[in-house]
N, C-alpha and C positions, 0 to 999 in steps of 0.2 A: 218647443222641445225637439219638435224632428229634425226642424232647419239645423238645430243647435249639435246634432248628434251625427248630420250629413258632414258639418264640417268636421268633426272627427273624424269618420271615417275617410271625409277626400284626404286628409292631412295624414292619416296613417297610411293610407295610401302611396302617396307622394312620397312618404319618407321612405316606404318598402323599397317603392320602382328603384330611389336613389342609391337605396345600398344595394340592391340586385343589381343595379348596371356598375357598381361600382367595385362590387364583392366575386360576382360569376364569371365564370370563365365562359368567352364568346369561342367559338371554331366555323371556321367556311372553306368553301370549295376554292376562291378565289379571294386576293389580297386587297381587291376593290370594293370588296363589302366590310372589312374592317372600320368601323368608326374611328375618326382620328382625332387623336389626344388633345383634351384639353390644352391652349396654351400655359404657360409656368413661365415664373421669373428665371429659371435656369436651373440645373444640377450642383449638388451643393459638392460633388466631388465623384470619384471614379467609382464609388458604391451607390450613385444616388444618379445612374445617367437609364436614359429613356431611348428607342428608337429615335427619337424626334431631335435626343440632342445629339448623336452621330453627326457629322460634317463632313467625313473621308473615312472611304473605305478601300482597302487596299488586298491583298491576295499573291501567299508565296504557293508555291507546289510544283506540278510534273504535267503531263499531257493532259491529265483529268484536269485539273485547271484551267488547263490553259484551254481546254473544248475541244481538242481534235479527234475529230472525225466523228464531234458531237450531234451532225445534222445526214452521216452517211454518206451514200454515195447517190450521188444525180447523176443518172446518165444523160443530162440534159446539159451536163457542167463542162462542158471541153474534154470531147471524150465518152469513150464507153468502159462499162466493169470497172476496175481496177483503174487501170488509166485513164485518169483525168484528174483535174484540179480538187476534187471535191476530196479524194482520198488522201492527200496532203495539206489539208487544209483544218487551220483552227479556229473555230465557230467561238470566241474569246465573249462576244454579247451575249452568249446562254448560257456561258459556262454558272455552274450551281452557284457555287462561291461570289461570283465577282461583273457576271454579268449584267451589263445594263441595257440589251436590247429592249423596245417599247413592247411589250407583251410579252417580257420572258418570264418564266416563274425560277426566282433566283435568290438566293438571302440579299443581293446588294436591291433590288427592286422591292423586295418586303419593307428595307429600310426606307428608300425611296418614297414609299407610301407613306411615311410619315415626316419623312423632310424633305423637301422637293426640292432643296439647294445641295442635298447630295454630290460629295465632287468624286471622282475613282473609278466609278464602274465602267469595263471595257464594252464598248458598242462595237459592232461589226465584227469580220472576220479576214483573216489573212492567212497567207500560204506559213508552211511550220518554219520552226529557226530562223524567224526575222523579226523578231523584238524590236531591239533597239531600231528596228530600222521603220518600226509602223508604231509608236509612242504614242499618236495620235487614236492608235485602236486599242490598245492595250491600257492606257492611263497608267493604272496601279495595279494592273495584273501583270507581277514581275514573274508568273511560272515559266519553267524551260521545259519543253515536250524531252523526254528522256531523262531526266529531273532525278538527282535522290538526294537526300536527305545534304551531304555532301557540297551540290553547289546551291542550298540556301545562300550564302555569302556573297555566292555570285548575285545574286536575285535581288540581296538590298545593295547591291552595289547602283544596281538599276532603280529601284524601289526609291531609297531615301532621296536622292537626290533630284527625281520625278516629283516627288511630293512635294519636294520645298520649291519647285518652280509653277506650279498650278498657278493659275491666275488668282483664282478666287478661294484661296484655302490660305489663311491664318493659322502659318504651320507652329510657331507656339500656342497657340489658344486655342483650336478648334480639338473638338474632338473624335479619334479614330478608332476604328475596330480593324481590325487584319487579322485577317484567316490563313491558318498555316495550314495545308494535308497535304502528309509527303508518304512515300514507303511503301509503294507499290513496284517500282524498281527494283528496288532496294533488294524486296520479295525476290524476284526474279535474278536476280543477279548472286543471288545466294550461292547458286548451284557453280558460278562460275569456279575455278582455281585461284582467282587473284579477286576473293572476295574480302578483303581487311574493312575496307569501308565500310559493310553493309551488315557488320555485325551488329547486337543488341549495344553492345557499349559505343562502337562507333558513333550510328546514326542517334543516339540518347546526346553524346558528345557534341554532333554539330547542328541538332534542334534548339540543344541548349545556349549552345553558341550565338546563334542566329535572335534567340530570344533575349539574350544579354545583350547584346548590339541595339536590338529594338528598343531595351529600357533606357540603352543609355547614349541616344540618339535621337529616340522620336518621342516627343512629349505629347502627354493628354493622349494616353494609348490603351488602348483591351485588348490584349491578343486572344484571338479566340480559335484553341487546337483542337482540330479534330484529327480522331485516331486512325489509323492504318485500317484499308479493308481486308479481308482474308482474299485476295485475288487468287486461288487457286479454284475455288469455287466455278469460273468461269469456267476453264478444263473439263469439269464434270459436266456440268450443263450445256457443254455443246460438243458432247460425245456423241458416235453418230448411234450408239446401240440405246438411248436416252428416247429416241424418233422413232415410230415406227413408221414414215416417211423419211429415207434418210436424204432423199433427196432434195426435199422442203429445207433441213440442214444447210445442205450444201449451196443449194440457192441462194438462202439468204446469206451464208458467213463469206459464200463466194472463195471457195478456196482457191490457189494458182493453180492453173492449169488443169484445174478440173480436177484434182486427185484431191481423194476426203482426208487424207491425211496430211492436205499442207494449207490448212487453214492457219488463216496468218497469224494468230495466236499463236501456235505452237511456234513459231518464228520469235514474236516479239520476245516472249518468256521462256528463258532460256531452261526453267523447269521444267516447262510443259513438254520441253524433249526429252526430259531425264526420265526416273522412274516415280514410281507411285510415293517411295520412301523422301526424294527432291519435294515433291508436293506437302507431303504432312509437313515435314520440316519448314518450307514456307508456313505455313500455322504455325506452328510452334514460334517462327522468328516472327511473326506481325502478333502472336500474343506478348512475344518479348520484348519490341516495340511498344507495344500500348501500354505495357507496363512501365516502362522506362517514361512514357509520355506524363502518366500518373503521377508520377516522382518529380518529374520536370512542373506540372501545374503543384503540387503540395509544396516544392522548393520555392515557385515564386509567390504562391500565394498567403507563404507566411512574410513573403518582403514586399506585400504592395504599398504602395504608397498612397498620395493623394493623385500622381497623376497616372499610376500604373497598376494595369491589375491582368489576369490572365483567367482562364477558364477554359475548361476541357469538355469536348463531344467525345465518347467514347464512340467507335464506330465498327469493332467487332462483330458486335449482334445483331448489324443489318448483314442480312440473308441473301451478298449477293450471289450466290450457288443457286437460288432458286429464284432470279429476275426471270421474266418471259423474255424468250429469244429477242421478241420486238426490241426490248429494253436496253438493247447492246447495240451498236456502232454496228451497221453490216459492211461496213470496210473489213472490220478482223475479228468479229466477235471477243473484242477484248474492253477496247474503250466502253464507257456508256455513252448511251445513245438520251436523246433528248429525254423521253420517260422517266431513266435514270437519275439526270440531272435535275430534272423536278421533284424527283421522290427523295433526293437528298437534302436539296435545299428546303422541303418542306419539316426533314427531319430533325434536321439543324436549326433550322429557326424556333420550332416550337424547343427546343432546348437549352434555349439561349436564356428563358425565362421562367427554370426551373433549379434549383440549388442542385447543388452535386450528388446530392445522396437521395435524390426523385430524379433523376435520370434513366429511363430506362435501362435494364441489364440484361432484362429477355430475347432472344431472339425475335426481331422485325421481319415478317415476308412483307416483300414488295406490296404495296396498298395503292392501285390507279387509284383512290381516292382519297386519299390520306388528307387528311383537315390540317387548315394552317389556321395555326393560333392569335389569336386579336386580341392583342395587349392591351387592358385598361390602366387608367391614370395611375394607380396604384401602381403599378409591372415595374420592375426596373431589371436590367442586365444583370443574371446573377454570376456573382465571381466567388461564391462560398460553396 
């Protein structure tokens, strides 16, 4: 009778462990601890796809894309401060999105972790404005550093026809994700006088644009949008009255010539010279952005198909006003700096595998330890 009642219990056992590992949700520090997914016969369609069955991943956007000045400045790089190679240069292997350096924490290397045949992700790094000229570093990260919404077009001009010449990618049949995040410029260029492009209806017009091209051009596709950050936020947080060290500030943002008021932010963002009222108005115009981006995923996601679908990262309510100085580019205190680039990609990826309406909408501070999500068999890319 005992024997007889052990095996019940191994067997209820065994059945528990099965649904716990099949039902809970896993989180880890690092993507190397992620268990990986049972093999399957394949995805029965574009509602029904896994990490594992991604094949090409690809990546549109602006400077934060593309990594510049995602690893700082080396004074050891050709050069001292300011001058040298490192301050021009786009760290394209780490970027959040689409890098595939060996040890970078990135949504294209989360995916990586679960298909190792992976084609797109850019390795290494190259001096800025020379795309087309380093293909080899870049694959499918078709960003332009200076980027807005605008020359998307330009970008699949690069994009699609990169993709159909890969050696190893089966550009009918395999399956792709591409990451769009644009309107950080856009932000900035607000304040100019010959702002027509970078209105909310504008940049809505040529993401939409850009996105209609993708359905009806690249087959077996996810486009996966993430939304505009509030970049005025930076302005605040590296105010020098923010320090009571202001010279800690200064050091790290490294302003020109030594003077606290010409940190190269205030250069890049043409708000950050204007007034306080230029700034709000950036919010205002990246909420009206996001909004427009929302419109843009509900338009296509009542027309997906079997081989096209889209889904939005809302990207508002991360907190970049209050990243730690570290967390920023000390070239200009504008870009993000490596930290950054991992706390997005950690943010992005665990969102990738939750419906639209469990997306967070809270405000995110910065988390050095933010868990990345370890998708079981069950998970599939959600596009509702």
């Amino acid at each position: 009778m005992f024997g007889k009642n052990s095996k019940i219990v191994g067997l209820f056992i065994l059945v528990l462990s099965v649904f716990v590992q099949l039902g809970s949700a896993l989180s880890t520090s690092s993507i190397d601890d992620c268990p990986q997914l049972p093999a399957r016969s394949g995805p029965t369609g574009v509602n029904d796809l896994r990490p594992d069955d991604i094949k090409v991943m690809a990546a549109l956007g602006d400077s934060i894309m593309a990594g510049f000045g995602l690893e700082g400045i080396n004074d050891g790089d050709g050069g001292s401060g300011l001058l040298n190679l490192s301050s021009i240069t786009e760290f394209r292997g780490k970027s959040w999105g689409i890098g595939g350096d060996k040890g970078a924490v990135t949504l294209a290397n989360f995916v990586k972790h679960f298909n190792s045949s992976l084609e797109g992700p850019a390795v290494g790094k190259h001096l800025i404005f020379l795309c087309k000229e380093h293909a080899d570093i870049d694959i499918l990260n078709s960003a332009i550093s200076g980027g807005i919404a605008k020359t998307l077009n330009a970008e699949l001009d690069y994009l699609i026809p990169q993709m159909k010449e890969l050696p190893n990618v089966n550009f009918e049949n395999d399956w792709k994700l591409i990451t769009i995040q644009i309107g950080s410029n856009d932000q900035c260029s607000s304040c100019s006088d010959n702002n027509a492009d970078v209105t909310a209806d504008a940049y809505a017009g040529y993401v939409d644009a850009a996105i209609e091209r993708i359905r009806d051009e690249i087959p077996r596709v996810i486009v996966n949008i993430v939304g505009t950050f509030n970049v005025s936020g930076v302005y605040e947080s590296t105010m020098e009255d923010l320090y009571i060290e202001s010279l800690i500030r200064q050091e790290y943002c490294r302003p020109l010539f030594d003077q606290p008021d010409w940190i190269l932010n205030r250069i890049l963002c043409e708000c950050f010279r204007g007034t306080e009222q230029d700034r709000a108005n950036m919010d205002t115009l990246s909420a009206q952005y996001s909004a427009k981006l929302h419109e843009i995923y509900q338009k296509y996601n009542a027309q997906q198909s079997d081989g096209f679908a889209i889904t939005f990262n809302p990207a508002l309510n991360l907190n970049i006003g209050e990243l730690p100085l570290e967390a920023l580019s000390n070239i200009d205190c504008f870009h993000p700096g490596v930290r950054a680039h991992e706390w997005i990609s950690k943010i992005v990826w665990n969102n990738l595998f939750k419906p639209q309406a469990e997306k967070p909408t809270a405000i995110q501070n910065y988390n050095e330890n933010e868990q990345i999500y370890c998708p079981n068999e069950n998970d599939r890319i959600r596009i509702d």
